[in-house]
Biopython code that builds the backbone (N, CA, C, O; Angstrom):
import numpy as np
from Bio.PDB.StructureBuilder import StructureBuilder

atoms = [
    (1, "UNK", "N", (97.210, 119.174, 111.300)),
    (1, "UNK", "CA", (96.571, 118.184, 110.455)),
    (1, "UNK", "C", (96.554, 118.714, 109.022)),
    (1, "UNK", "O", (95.994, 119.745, 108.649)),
    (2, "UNK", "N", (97.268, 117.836, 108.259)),
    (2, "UNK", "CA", (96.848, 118.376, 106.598)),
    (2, "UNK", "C", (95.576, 118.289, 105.845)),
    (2, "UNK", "O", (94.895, 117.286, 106.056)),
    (3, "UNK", "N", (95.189, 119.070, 105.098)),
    (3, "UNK", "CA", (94.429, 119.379, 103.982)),
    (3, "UNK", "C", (93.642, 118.000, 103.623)),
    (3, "UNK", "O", (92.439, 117.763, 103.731)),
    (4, "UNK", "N", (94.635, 117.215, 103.189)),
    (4, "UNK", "CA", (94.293, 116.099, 102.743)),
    (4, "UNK", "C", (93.685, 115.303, 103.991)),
    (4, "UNK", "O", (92.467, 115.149, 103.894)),
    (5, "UNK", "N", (94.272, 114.761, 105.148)),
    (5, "UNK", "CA", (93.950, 114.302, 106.008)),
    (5, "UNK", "C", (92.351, 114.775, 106.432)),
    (5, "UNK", "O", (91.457, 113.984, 106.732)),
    (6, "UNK", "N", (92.210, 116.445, 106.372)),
    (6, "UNK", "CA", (90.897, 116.789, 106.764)),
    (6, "UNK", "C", (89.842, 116.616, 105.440)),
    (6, "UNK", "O", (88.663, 116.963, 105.502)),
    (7, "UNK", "N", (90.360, 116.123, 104.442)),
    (7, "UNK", "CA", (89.339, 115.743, 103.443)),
    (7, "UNK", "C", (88.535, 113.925, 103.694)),
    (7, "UNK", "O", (87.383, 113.501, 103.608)),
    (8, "UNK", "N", (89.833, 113.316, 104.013)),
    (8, "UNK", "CA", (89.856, 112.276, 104.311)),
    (8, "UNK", "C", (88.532, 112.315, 105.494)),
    (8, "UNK", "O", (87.389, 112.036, 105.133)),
    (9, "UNK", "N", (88.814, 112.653, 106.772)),
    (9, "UNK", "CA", (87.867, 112.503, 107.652)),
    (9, "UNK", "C", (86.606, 113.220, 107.180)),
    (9, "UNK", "O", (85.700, 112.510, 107.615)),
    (10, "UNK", "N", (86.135, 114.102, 106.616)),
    (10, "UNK", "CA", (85.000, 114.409, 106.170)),
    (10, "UNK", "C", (84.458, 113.713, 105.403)),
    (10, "UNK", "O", (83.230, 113.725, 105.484)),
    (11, "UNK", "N", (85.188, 112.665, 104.159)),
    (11, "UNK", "CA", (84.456, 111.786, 103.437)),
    (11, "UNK", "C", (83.812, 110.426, 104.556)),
    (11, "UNK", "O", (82.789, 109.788, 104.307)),
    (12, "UNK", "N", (84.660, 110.226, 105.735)),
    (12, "UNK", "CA", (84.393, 109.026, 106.454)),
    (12, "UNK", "C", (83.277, 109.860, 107.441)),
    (12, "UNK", "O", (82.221, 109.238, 107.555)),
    (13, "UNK", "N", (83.321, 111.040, 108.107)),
    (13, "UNK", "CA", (82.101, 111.497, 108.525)),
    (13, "UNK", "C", (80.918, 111.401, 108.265)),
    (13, "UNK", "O", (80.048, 111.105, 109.084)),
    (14, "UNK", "N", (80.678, 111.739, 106.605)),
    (14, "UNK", "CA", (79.293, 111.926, 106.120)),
    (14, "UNK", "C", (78.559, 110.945, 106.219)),
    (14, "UNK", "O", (77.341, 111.015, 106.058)),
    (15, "UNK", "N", (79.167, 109.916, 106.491)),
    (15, "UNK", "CA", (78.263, 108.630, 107.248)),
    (15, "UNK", "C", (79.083, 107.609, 108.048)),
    (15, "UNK", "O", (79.419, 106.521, 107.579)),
    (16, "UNK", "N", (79.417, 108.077, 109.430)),
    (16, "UNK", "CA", (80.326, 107.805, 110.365)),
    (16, "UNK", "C", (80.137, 105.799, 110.235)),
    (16, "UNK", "O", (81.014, 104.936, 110.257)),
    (17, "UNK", "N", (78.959, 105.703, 110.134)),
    (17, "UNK", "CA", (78.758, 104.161, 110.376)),
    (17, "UNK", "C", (78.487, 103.355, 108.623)),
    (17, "UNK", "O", (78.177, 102.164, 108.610)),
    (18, "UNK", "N", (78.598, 103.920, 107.620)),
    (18, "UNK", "CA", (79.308, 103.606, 106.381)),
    (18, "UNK", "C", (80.637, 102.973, 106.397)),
    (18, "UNK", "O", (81.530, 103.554, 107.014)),
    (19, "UNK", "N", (80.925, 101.708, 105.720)),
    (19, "UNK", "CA", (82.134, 101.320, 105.505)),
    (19, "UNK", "C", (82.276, 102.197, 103.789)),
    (19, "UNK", "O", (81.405, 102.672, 103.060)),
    (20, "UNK", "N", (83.792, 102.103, 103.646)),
    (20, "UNK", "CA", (84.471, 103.103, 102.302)),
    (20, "UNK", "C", (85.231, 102.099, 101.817)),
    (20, "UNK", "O", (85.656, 101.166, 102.499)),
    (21, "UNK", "N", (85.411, 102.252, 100.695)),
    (21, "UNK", "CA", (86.688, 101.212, 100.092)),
    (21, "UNK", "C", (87.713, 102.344, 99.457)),
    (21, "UNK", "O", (87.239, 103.198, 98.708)),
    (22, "UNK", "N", (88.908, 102.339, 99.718)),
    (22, "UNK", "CA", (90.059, 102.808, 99.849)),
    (22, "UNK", "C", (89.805, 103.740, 98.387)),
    (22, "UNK", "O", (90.001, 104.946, 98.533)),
    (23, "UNK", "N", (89.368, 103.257, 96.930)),
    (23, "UNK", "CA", (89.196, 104.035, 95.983)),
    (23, "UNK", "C", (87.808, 105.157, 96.083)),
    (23, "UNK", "O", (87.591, 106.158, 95.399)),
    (24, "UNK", "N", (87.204, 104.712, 96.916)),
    (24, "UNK", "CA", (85.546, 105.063, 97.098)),
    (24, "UNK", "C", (86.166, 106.996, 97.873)),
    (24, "UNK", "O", (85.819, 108.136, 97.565)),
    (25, "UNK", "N", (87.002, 106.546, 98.743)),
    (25, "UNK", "CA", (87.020, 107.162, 99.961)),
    (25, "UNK", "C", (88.100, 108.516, 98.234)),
    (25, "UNK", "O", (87.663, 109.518, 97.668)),
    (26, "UNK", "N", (89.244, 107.893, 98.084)),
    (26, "UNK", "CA", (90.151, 108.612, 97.189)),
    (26, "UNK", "C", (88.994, 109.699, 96.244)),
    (26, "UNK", "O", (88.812, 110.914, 96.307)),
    (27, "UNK", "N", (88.409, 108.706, 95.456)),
    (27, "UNK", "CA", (87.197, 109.693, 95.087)),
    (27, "UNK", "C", (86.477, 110.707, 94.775)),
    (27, "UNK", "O", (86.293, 111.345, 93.738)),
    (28, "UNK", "N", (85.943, 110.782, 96.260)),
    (28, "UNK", "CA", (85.106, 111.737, 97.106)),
    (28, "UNK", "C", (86.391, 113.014, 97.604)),
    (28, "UNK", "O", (86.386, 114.236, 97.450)),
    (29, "UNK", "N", (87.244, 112.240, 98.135)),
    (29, "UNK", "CA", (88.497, 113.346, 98.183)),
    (29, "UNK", "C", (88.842, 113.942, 97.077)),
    (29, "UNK", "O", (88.722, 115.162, 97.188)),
    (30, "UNK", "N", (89.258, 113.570, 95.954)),
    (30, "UNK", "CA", (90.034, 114.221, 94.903)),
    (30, "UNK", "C", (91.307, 113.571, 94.603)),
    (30, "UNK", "O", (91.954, 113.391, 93.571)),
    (31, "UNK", "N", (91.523, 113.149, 96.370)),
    (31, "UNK", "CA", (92.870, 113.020, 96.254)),
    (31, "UNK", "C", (93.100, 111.540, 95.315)),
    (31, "UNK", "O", (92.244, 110.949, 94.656)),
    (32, "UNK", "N", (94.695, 111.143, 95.522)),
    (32, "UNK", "CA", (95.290, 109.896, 94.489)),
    (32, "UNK", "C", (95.059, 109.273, 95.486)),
    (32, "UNK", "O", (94.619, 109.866, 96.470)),
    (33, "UNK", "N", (95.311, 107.785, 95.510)),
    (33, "UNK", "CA", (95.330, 106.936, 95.891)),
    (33, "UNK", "C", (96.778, 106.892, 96.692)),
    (33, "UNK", "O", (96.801, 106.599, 97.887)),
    (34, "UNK", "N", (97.639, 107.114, 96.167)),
    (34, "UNK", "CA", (99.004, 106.954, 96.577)),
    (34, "UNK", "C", (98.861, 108.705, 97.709)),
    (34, "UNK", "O", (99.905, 109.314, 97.941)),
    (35, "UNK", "N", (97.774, 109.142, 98.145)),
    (35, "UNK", "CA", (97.940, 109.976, 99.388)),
    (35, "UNK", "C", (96.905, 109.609, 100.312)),
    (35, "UNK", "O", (96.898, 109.896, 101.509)),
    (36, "UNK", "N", (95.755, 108.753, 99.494)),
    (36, "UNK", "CA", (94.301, 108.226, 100.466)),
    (36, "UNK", "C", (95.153, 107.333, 101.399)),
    (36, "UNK", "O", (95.280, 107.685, 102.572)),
    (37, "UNK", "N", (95.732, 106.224, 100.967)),
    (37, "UNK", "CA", (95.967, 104.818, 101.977)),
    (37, "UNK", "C", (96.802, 105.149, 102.715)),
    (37, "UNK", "O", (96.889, 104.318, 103.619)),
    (38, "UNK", "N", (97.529, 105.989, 102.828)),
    (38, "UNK", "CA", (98.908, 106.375, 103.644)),
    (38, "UNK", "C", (98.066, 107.111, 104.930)),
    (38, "UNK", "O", (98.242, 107.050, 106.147)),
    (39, "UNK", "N", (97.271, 107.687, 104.265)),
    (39, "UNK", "CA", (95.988, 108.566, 105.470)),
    (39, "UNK", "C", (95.784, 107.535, 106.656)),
    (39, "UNK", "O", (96.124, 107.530, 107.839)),
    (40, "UNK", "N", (94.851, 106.375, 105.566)),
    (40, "UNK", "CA", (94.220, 105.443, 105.987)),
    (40, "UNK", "C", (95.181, 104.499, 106.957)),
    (40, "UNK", "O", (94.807, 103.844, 107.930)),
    (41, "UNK", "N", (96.029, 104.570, 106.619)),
    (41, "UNK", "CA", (97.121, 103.989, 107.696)),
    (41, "UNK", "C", (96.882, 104.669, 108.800)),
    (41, "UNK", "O", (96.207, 104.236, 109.734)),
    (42, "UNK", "N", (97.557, 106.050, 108.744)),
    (42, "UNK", "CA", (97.636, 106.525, 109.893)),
    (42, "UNK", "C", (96.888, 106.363, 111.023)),
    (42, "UNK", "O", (97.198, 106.016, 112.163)),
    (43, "UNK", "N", (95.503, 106.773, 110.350)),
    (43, "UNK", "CA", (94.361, 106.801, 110.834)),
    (43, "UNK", "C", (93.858, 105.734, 111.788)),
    (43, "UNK", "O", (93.202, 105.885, 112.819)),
    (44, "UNK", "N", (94.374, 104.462, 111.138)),
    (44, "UNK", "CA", (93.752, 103.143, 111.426)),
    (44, "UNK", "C", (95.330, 102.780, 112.964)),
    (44, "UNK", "O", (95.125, 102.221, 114.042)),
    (45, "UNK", "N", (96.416, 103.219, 112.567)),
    (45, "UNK", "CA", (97.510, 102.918, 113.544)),
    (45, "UNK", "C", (96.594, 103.941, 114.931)),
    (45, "UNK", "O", (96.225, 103.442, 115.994)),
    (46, "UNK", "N", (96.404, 105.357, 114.549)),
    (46, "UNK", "CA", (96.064, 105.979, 115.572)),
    (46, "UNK", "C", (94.478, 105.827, 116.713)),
    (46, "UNK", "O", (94.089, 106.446, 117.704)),
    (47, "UNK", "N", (93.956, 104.703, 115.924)),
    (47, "UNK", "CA", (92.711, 104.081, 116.376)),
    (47, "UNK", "C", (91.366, 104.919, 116.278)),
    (47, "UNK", "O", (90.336, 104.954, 116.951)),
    (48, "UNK", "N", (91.899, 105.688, 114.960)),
    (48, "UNK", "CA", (90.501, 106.215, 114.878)),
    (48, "UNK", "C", (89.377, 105.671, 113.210)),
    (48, "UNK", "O", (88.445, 106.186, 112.593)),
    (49, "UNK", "N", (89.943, 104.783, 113.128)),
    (49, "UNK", "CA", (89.436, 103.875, 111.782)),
    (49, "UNK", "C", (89.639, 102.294, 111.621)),
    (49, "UNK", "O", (90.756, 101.805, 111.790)),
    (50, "UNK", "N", (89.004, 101.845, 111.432)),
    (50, "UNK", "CA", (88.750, 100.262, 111.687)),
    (50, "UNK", "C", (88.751, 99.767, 110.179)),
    (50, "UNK", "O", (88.388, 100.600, 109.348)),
    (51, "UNK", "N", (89.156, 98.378, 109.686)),
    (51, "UNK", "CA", (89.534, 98.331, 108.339)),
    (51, "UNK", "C", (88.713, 96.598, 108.171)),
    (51, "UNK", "O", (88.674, 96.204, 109.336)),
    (52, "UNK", "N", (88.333, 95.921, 107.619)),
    (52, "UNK", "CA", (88.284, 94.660, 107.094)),
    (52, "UNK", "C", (88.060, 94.279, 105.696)),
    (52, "UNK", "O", (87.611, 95.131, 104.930)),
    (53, "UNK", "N", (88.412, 92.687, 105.131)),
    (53, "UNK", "CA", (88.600, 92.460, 103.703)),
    (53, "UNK", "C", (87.413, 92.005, 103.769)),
    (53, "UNK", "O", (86.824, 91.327, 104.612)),
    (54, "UNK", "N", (86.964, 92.697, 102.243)),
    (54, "UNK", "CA", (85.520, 91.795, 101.762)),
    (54, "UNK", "C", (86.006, 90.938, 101.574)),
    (54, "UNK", "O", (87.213, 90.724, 101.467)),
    (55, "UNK", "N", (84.922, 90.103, 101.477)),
    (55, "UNK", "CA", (84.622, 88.475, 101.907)),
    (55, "UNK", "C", (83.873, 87.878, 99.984)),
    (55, "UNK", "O", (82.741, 87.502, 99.677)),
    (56, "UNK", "N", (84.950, 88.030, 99.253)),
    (56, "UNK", "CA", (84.186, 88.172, 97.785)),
    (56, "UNK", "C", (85.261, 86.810, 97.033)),
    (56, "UNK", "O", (85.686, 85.963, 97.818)),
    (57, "UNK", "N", (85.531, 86.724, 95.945)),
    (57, "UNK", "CA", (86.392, 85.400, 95.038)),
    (57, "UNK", "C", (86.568, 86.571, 94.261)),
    (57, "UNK", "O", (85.684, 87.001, 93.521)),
    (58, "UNK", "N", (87.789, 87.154, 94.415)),
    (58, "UNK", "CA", (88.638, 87.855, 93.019)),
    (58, "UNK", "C", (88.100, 87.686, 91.838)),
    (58, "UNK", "O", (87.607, 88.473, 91.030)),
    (59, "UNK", "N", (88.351, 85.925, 91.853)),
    (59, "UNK", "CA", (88.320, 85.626, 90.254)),
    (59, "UNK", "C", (86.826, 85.782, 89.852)),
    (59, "UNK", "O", (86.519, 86.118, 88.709)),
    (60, "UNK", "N", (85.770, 85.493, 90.960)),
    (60, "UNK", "CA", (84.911, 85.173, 90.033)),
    (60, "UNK", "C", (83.726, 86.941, 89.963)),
    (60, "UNK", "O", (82.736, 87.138, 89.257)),
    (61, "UNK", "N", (84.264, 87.711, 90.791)),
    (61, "UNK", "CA", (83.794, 88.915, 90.557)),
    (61, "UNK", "C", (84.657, 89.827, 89.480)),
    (61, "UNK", "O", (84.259, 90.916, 89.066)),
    (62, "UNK", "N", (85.962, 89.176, 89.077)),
    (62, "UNK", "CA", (86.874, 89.851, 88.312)),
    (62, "UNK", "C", (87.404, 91.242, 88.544)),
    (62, "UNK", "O", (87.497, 92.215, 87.796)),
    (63, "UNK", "N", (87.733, 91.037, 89.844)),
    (63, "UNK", "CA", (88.541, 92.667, 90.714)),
    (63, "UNK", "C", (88.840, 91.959, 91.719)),
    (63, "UNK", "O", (88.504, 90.817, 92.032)),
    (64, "UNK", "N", (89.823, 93.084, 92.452)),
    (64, "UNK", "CA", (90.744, 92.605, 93.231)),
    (64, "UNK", "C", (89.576, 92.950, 94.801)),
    (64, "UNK", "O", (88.721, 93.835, 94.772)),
    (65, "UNK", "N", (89.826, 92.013, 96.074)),
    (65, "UNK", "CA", (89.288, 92.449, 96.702)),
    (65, "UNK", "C", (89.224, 93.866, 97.952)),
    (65, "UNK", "O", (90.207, 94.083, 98.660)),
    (66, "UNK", "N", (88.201, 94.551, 98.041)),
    (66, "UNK", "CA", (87.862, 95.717, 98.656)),
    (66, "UNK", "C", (88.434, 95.657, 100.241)),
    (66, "UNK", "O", (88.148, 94.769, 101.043)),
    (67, "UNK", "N", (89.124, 96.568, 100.447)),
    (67, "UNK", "CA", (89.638, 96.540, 101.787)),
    (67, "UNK", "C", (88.422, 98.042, 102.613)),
    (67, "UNK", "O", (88.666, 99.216, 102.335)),
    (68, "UNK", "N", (87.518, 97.755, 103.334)),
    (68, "UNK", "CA", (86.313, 98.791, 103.654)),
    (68, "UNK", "C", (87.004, 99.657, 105.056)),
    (68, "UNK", "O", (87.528, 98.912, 105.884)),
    (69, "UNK", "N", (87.031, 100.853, 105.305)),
    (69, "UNK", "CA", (87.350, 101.559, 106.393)),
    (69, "UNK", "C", (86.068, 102.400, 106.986)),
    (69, "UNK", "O", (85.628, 103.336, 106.318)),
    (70, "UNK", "N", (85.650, 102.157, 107.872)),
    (70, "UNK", "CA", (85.011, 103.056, 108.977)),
    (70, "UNK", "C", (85.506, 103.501, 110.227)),
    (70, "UNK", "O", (86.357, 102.869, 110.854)),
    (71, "UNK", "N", (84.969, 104.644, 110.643)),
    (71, "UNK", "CA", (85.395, 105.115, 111.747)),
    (71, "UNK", "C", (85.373, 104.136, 112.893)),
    (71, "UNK", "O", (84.649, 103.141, 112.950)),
    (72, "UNK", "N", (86.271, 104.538, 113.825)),
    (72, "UNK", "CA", (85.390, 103.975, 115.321)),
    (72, "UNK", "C", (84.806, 105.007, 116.019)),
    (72, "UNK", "O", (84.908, 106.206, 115.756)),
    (73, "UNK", "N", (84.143, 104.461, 116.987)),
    (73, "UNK", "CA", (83.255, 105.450, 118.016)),
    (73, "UNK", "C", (84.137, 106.405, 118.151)),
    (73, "UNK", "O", (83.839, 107.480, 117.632)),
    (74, "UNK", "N", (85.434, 106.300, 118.861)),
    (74, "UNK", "CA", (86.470, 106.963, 119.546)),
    (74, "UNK", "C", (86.778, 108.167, 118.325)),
    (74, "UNK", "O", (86.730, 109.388, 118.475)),
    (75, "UNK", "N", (87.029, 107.579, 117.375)),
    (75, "UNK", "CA", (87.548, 108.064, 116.343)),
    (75, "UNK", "C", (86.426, 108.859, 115.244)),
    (75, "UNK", "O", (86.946, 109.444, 114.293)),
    (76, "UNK", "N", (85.092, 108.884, 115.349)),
    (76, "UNK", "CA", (84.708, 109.733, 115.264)),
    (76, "UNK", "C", (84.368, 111.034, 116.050)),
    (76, "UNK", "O", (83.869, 112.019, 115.506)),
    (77, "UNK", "N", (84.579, 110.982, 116.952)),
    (77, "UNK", "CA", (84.579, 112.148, 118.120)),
    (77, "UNK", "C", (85.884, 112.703, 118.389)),
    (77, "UNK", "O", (86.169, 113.758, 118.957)),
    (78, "UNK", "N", (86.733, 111.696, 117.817)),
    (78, "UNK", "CA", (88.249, 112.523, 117.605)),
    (78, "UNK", "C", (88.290, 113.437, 116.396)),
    (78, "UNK", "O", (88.961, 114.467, 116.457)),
    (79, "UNK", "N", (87.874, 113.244, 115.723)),
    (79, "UNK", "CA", (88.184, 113.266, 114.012)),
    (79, "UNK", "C", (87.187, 114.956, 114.096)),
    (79, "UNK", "O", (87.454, 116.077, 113.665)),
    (80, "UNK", "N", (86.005, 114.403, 114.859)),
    (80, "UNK", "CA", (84.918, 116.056, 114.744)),
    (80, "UNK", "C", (85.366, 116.648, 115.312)),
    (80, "UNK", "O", (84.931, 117.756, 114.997)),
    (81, "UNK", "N", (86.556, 116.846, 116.629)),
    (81, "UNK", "CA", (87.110, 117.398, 117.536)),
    (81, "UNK", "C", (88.288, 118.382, 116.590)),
    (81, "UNK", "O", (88.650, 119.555, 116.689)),
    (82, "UNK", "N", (88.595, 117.431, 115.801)),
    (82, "UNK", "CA", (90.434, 117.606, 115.231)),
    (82, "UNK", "C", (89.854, 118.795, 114.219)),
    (82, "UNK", "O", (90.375, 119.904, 114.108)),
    (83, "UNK", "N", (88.772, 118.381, 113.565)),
    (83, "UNK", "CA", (88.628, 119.265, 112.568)),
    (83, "UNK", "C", (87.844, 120.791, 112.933)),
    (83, "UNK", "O", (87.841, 121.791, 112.216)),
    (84, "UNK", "N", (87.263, 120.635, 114.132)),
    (84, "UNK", "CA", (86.944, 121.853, 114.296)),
    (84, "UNK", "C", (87.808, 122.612, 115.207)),
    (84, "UNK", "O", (87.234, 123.616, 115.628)),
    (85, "UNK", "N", (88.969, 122.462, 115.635)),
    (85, "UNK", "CA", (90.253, 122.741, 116.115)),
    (85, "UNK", "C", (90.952, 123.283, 114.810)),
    (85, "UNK", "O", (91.448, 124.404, 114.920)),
    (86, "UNK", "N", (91.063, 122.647, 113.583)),
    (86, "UNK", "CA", (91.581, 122.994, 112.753)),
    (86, "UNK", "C", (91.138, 124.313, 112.109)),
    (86, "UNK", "O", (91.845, 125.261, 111.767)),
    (87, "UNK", "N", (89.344, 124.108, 111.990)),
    (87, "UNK", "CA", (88.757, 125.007, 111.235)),
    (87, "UNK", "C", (89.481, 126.767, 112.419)),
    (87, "UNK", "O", (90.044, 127.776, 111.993)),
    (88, "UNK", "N", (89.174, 126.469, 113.587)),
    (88, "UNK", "CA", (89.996, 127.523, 114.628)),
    (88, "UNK", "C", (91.213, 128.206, 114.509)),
    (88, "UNK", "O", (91.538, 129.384, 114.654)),
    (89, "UNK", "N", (91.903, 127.012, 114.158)),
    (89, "UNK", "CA", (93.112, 127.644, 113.625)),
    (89, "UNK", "C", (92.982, 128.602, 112.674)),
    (89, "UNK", "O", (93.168, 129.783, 112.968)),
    (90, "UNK", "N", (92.658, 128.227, 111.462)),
    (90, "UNK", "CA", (92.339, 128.731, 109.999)),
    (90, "UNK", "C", (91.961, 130.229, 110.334)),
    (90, "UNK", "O", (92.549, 131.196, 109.850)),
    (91, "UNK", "N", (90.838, 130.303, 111.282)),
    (91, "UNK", "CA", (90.273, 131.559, 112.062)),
    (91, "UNK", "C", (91.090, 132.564, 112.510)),
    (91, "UNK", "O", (90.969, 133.760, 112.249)),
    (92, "UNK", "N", (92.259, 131.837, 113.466)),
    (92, "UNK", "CA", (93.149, 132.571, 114.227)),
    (92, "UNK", "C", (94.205, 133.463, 113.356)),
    (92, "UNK", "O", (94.819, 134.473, 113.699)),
    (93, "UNK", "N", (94.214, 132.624, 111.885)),
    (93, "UNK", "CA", (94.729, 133.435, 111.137)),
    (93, "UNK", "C", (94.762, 134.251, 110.196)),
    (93, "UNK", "O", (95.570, 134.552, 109.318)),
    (94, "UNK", "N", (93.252, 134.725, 110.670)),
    (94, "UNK", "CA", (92.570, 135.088, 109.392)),
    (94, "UNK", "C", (92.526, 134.378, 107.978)),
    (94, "UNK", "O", (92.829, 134.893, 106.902)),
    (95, "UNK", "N", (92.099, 133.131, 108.198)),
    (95, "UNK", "CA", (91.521, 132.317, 106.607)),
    (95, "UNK", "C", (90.263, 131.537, 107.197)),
    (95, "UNK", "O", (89.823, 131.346, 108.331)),
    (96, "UNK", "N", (89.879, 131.166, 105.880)),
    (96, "UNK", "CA", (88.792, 130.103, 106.256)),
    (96, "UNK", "C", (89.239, 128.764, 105.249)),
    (96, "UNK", "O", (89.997, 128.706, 104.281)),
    (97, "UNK", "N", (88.711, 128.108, 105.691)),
    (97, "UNK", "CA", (88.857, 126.625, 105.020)),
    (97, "UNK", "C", (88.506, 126.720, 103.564)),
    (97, "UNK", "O", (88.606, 125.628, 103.003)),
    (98, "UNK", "N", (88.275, 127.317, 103.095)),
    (98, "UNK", "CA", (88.439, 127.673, 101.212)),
    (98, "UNK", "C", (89.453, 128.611, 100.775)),
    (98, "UNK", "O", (89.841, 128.721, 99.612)),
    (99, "UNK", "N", (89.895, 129.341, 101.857)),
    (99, "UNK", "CA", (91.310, 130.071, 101.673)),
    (99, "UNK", "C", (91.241, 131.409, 102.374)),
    (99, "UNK", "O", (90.930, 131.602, 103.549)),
    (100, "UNK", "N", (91.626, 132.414, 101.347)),
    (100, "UNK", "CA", (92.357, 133.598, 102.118)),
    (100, "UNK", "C", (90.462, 134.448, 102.481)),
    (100, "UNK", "O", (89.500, 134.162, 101.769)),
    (101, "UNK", "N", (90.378, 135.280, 103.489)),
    (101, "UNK", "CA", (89.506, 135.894, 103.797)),
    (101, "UNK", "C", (89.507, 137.081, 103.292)),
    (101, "UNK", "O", (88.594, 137.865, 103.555)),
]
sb = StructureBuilder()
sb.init_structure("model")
sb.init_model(0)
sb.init_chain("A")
sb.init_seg("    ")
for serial, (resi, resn, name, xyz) in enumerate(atoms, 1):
    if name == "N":
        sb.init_residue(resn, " ", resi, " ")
    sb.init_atom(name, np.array(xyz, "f"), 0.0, 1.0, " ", f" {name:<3s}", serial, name[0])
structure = sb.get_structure()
């Protein structure tokens, strides 16, 4: 799992039952946008993130409308699984998740 990907699920963790909007989520990551939604794909193909369009008038809020992602059940117990598998790894090789030990 990449870097980015495990930033991704920690921003959707910190409040598993929070919806995110695709810039909200980019954000909190650091990351661009052009590496958040590609996540968010994945994520959402692999069934561990659920997606729907706000329900808003473009024109008359003057922005485009918010596409919101939350976890699913499944997919938060995947996601806490994946990452502390990961953090293991990091272990096995002598690093920690901020870098070299």
């Amino acid at each position: 799992m990449t870097v980015q990907t495990q930033a991704v699920l920690h921003a959707l963790l910190a409040d598993p039952h929070a919806e995110l909007y695709g810039l909200e989520i980019a954000d909190r990551t650091g990351l661009l946008p052009g590496s958040t939604y590609p996540i968010l794909v994945r994520l959402k193909q692999a069934g561990w993130v659920k997606d729907r369009w706000e329900l808003v008038d473009p024109h008359a809020e003057r922005r485009p409308r918010r596409r919101y992602y939350q976890l699913t059940e499944d997919g938060a117990v995947a996601a806490r699984t994946a990452l502390r598998t990961a953090r293991v790894g990091l272990r096995n090789w002598g690093l920690s998740a901020g870098g070299a030990t």
